[in-house]
C-alpha positions in Angstrom: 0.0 0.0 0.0 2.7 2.3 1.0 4.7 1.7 -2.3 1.6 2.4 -4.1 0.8 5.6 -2.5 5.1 6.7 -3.1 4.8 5.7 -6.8 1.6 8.0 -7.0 3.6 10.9 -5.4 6.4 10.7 -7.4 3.7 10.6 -10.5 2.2 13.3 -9.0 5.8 15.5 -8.5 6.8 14.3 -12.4 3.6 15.5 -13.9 3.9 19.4 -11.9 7.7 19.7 -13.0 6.7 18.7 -16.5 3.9 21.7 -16.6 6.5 23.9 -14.9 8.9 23.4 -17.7 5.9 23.9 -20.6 5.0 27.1 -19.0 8.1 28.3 -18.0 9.6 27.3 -21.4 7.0 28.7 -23.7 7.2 32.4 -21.6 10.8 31.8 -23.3 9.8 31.1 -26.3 7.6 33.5 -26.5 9.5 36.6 -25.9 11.3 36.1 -29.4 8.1 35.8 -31.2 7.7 38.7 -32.8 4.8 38.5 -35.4 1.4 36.7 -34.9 2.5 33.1 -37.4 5.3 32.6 -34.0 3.4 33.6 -31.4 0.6 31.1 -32.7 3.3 28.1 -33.1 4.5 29.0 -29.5 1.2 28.8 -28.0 -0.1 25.9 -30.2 2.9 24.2 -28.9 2.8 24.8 -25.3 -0.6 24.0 -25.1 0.1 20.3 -26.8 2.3 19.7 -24.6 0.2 20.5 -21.3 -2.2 17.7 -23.1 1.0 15.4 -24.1 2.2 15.6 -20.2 -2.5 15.2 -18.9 -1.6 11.5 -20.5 0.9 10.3 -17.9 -2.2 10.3 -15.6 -3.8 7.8 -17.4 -4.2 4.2 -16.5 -6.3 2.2 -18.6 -7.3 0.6 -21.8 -10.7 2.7 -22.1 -11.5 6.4 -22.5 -11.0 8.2 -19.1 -12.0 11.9 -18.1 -8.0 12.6 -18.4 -8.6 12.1 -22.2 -10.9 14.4 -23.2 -8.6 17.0 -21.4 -5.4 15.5 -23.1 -7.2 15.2 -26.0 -8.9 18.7 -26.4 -5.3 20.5 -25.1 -4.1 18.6 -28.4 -6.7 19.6 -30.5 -6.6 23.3 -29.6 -2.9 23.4 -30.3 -2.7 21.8 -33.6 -5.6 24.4 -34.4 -3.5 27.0 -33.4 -0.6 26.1 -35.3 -2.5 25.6 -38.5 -3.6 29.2 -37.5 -0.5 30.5 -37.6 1.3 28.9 -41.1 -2.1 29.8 -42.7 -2.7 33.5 -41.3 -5.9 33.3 -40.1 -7.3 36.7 -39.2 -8.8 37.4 -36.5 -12.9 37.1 -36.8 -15.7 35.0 -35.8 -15.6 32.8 -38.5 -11.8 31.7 -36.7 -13.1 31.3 -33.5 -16.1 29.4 -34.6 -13.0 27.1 -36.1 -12.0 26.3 -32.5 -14.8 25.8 -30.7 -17.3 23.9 -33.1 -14.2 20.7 -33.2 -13.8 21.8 -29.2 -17.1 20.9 -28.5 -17.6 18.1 -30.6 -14.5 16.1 -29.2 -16.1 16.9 -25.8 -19.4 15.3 -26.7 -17.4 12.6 -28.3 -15.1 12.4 -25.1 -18.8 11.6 -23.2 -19.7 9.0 -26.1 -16.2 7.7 -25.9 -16.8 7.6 -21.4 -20.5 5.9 -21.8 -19.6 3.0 -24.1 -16.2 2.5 -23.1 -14.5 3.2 -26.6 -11.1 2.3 -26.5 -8.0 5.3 -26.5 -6.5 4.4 -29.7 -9.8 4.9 -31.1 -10.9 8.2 -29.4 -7.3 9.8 -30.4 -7.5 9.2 -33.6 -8.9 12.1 -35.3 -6.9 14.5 -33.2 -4.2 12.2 -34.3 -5.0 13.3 -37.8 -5.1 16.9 -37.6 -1.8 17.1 -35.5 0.2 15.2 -38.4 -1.5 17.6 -40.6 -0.1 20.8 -38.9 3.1 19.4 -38.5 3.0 18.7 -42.1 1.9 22.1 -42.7 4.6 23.6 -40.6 7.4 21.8 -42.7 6.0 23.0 -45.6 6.3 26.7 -43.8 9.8 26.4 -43.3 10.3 24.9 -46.5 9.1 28.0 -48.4 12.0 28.6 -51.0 12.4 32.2 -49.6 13.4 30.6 -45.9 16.8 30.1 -45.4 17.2 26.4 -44.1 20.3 25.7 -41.8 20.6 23.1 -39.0 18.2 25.1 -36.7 15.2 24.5 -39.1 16.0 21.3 -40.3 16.1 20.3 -36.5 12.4 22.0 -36.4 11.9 19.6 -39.3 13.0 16.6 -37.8 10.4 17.6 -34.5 7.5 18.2 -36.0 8.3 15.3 -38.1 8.6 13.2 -35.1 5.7 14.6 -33.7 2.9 14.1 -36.5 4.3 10.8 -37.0 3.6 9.7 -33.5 0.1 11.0 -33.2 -0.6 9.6 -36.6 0.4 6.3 -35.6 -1.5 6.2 -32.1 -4.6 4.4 -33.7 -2.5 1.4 -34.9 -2.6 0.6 -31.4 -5.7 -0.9 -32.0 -4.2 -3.6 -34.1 -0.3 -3.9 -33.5 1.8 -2.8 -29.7 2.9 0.5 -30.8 2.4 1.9 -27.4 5.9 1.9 -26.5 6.8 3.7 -29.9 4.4 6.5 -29.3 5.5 7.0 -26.1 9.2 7.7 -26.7 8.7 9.5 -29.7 5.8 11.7 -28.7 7.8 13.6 -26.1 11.0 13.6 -28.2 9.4 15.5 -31.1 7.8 17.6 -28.7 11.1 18.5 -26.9 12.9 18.7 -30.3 10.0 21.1 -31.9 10.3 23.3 -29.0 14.1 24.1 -28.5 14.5 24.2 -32.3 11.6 26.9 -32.3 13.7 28.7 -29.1 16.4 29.0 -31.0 15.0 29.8 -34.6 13.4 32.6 -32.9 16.6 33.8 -31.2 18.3 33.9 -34.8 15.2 35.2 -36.5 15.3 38.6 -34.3 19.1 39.0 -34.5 19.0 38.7 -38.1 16.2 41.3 -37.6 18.2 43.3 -35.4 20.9 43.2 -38.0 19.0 44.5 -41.3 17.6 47.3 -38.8 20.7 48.7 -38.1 22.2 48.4 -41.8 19.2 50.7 -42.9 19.5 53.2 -40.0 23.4 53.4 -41.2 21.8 53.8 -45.3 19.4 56.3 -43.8 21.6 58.4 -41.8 24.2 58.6 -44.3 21.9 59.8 -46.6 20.1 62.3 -44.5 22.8 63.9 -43.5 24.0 64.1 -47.2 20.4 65.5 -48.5 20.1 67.8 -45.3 23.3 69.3 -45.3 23.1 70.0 -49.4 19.4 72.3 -48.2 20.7 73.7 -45.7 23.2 74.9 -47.6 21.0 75.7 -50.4 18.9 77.8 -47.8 21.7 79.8 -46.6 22.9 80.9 -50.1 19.7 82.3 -50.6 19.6 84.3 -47.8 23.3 85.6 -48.2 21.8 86.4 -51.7 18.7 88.6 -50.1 21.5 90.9 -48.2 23.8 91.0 -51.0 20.8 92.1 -54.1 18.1 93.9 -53.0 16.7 94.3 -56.5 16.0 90.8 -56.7 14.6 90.3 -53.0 11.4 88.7 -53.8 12.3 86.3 -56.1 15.1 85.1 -54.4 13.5 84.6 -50.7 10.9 82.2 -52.7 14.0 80.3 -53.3 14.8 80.1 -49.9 11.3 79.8 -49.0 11.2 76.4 -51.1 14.3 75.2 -49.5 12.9 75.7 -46.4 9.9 74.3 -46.9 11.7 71.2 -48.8 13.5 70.7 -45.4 10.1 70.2 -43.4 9.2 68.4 -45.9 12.0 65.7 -46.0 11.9 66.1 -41.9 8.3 64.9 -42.0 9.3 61.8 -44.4 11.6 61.1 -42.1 9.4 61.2 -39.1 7.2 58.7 -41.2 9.4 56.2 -42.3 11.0 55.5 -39.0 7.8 55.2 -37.2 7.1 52.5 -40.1 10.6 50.5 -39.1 9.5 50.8 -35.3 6.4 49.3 -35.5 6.8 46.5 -38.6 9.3 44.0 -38.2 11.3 43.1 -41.3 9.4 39.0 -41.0 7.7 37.8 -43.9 3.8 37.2 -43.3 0.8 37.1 -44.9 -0.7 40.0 -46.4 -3.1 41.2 -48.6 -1.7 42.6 -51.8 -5.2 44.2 -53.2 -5.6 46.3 -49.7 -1.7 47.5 -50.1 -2.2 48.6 -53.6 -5.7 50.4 -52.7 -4.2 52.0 -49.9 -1.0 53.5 -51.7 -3.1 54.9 -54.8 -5.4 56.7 -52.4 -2.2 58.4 -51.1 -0.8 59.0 -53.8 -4.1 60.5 -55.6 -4.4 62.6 -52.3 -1.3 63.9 -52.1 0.0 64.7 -55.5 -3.8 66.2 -56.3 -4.3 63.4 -59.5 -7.4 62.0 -61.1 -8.2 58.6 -60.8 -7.3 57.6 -64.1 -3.7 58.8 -63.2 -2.9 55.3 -61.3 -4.4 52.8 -63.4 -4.5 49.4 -61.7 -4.7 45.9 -62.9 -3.9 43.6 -60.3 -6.1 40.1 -58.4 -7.3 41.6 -55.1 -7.5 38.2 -53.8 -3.2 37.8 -54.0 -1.9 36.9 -50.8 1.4 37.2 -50.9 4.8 37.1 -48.0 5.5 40.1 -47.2 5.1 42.9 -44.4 4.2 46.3 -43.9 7.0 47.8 -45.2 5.8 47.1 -48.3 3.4 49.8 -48.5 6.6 51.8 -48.1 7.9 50.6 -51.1 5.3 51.0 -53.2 4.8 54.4 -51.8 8.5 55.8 -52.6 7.9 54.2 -55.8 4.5 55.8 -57.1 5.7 59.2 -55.3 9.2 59.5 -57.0 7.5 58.5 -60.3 5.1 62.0 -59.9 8.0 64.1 -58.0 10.0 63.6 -61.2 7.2 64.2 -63.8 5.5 61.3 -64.5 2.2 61.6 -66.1 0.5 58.4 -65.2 1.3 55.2 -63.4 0.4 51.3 -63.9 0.0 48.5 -61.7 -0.5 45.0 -62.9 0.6 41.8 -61.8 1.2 38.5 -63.4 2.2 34.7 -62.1 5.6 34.1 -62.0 5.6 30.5 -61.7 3.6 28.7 -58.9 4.6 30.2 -55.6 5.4 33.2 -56.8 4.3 36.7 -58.4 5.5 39.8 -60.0 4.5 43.4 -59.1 4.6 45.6 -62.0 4.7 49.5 -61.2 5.2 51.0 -64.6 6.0 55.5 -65.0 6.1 57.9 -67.7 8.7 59.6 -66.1 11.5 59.2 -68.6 13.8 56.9 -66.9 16.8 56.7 -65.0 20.5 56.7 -65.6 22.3 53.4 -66.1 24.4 54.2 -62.5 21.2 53.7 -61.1 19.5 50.9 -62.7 23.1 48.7 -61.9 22.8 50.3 -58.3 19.0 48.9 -57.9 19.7 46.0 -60.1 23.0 44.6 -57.9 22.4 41.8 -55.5 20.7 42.2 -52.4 22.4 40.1 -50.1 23.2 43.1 -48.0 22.6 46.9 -47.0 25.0 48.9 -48.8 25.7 52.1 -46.7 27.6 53.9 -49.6 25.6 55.1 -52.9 27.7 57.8 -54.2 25.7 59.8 -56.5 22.5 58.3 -55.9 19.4 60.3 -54.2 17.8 59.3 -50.9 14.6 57.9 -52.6 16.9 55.1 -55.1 18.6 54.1 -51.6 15.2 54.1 -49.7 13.8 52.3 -52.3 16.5 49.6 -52.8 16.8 48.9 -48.8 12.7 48.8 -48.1 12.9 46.3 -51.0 15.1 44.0 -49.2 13.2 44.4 -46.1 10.3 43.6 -47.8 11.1 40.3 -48.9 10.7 40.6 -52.8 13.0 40.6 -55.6 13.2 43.5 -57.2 14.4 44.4 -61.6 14.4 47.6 -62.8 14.3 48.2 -66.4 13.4 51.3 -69.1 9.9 51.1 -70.3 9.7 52.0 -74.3 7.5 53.4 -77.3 8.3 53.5 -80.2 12.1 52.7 -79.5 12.3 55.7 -77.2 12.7 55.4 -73.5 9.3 56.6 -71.5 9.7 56.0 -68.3 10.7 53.1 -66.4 9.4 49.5 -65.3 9.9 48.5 -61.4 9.3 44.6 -61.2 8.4 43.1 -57.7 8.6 39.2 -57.4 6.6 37.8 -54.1 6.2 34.9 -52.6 2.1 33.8 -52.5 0.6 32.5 -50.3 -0.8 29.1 -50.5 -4.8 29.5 -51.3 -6.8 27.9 -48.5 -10.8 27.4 -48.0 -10.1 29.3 -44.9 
């Protein structure tokens, strides 16, 4: 009796350290998480694992209450990490996605309690959807625009390990694979979650990194453009002393160079509060929303007509991106107008299948062959030298890189005479879902 009563403590002890370590290790986990798709894996995980560690209280053959705990914390987590690699948003219709298979395992967890239906059985369509959300988390970090290094092939291997397990649970009915399950459960649990610790950790210092490359482009820059009006300004006040005759006409000059300066300030202003609150991670986002949004801008601010931006594009595209791609498209569209473009086009076309290209055409009779090789070179890094190029090329080649698309510049052409020119965007899509 006594041993019986010690083996239940020490049961008891196991499964409260084991909870600790979830909770303790997902609040880990979690701080690195930076954009919604992480912060969904993290939770999904964790809250597997509290219904992994519900099953060493089990004891028997049959369905118990334990199980339709274990069961549901399982449920709820796969659920949440499908959320995440397919971008669920936020709505009703989501949450209706969690608690319609929530409440249906719970009245099957009462079916399961009433006729005595055996585990194997009862897990096995949780069993299913786990293996399909690890499967659709490989495929996430399989994406061709994810880097793979050891890190995320060792998330591979764990969610591997862990869909393969739950699929195999209901075998049990027919062959011993109890054993199996139960040392490869937790491993691809434990494996899934330090690989995720750790892809996180690199994730932001990458992050980290590209931030401080364009704050070194940008400051370089702005202290080039803002030191050449100041300058500018000054002149034309030294000129106002020096020429009374020509007083008016010259303090409009240094009235436009002043107001050029608050003007460049404000961008300024705008385009760091842009880098603070978006974090250069690819997600899902809408492409037709972006697009809409920027031409409304652009209309607003440059006082155009409607048929000035002329767009072409499927406002169903999801592509991988973030919101600094608004900012590109933006510095696009607005250095097209700033340098006398008449009209600008839109359009997009399927690259292959994972893939699309952004076309933002202008009339606004091209650039110089320094800076079509300057946008047109690599992107493996954040130059932070562009002699002879103007703040809006650099802007436009670093928000490019932070915005996770390939970018080719060409001229656009009539009649063998150069126009204008042709920015070309290439995106990852986003794999179309009934969700």
């Amino acid at each position: 009796m006594q041993g019986t009563m010690f083996s239940d403590v020490i049961l008891f002890v196991l499964f409260e350290l084991a909870f600790i370590f979830v909770i303790f290790f997902a609040t880990g986990i979690y701080r690195y998480a930076q954009i919604p798709r992480f912060r969904l894996w993290v939770i999904g995980w964790a809250v597997s694992c509290g219904g992994a560690v519900m099953e060493i209280l089990r004891n028997a053959f049959h369905v118990e209450p334990v199980d339709i705990f274990a069961s549901l914390g399982m449920l709820i987590g796969a659920l949440l990490i499908i959320a995440g690699t397919k971008g669920w948003a936020r709505s009703m219709r989501t949450i209706l996605y969690f608690v319609i298979p929530a409440c249906g395992y719970i009245v099957f967890g009462i079916v399961g309690l009433v006729f005595l239906i055996r585990h194997e059985a009862f897990f096995g369509p949780v069993g299913l959807l786990v293996a399909y959300a690890c499967a659709s988390s490989i495929w996430e970090v399989l994406r061709p625009e994810v880097q793979i290094d050891s890190i995320a092939w060792w998330a591979i291997i764990g969610f591997a390990l862990w869909g393969f397990s739950s699929l195999i649970v209901p075998l049990g009915l027919f062959i011993p694979v109890h054993a199996l399950v139960i040392v490869l459960h937790p491993t691809g649990l434990v494996i899934t979650g330090v690989s995720l610790y750790v892809l996180l950790m690199s994730n932001m210092s990458r992050n980290q990194r590209a931030q401080y490359h364009l704050s070194q482009v940008m400051t370089g820059v702005v202290q080039h453009d803002i030191r050449n009006l100041i300058h500018i300004a000054s002149t034309a006040l030294e000129t106002v002393r020096a020429t009374t005759p020509e007083i008016d006409e010259t303090l409009s000059i240094a009235e436009k160079a002043l107001e050029d300066i608050t003007e460049f300030t404000e961008e300024m202003k705008r385009i760091s509060s842009a880098l603070i609150r978006f974090e250069p991670s690819l997600v899902p986002t809408q492409l037709g929303e972006v697009v809409e949004n920027v031409k409304r801008r652009v209309l607003a601010e440059h006082g155009l007509e409607s048929d000035c931006v002329k767009v072409n594009i499927d406002d169903n595209q999801v592509i991988y991106s973030n919101g600094l791609v608004k900012e590109l498209l933006w510095n696009i569209a607005d250095n097209a107008f700033r340098h006398g473009s008449q009209d600008l086009s839109i359009s997009s076309s399927l690259t292959s299948g994972s893939s699309m290209t952004l076309t933002l055409s202008d009339t606004a009779a091209g650039l110089s062959s320094r800076i079509k090789d300057y946008l047109n070179a690599p992107a493996s890094d954040l130059d932070t030298k562009a002699p002879g190029v103007g703040f809006g090329i650099v802007l436009i080649r670093a928000l490019t890189v932070l915005s996770g698309c390939g970018l080719r510049v060409a001229d656009q052409c009539r009649d063998s005479l150069v126009i204008g020119t042709t920015f070309s965007l290439v995106f990852s899509m986003v794999e179309k879902t009934s969700c």
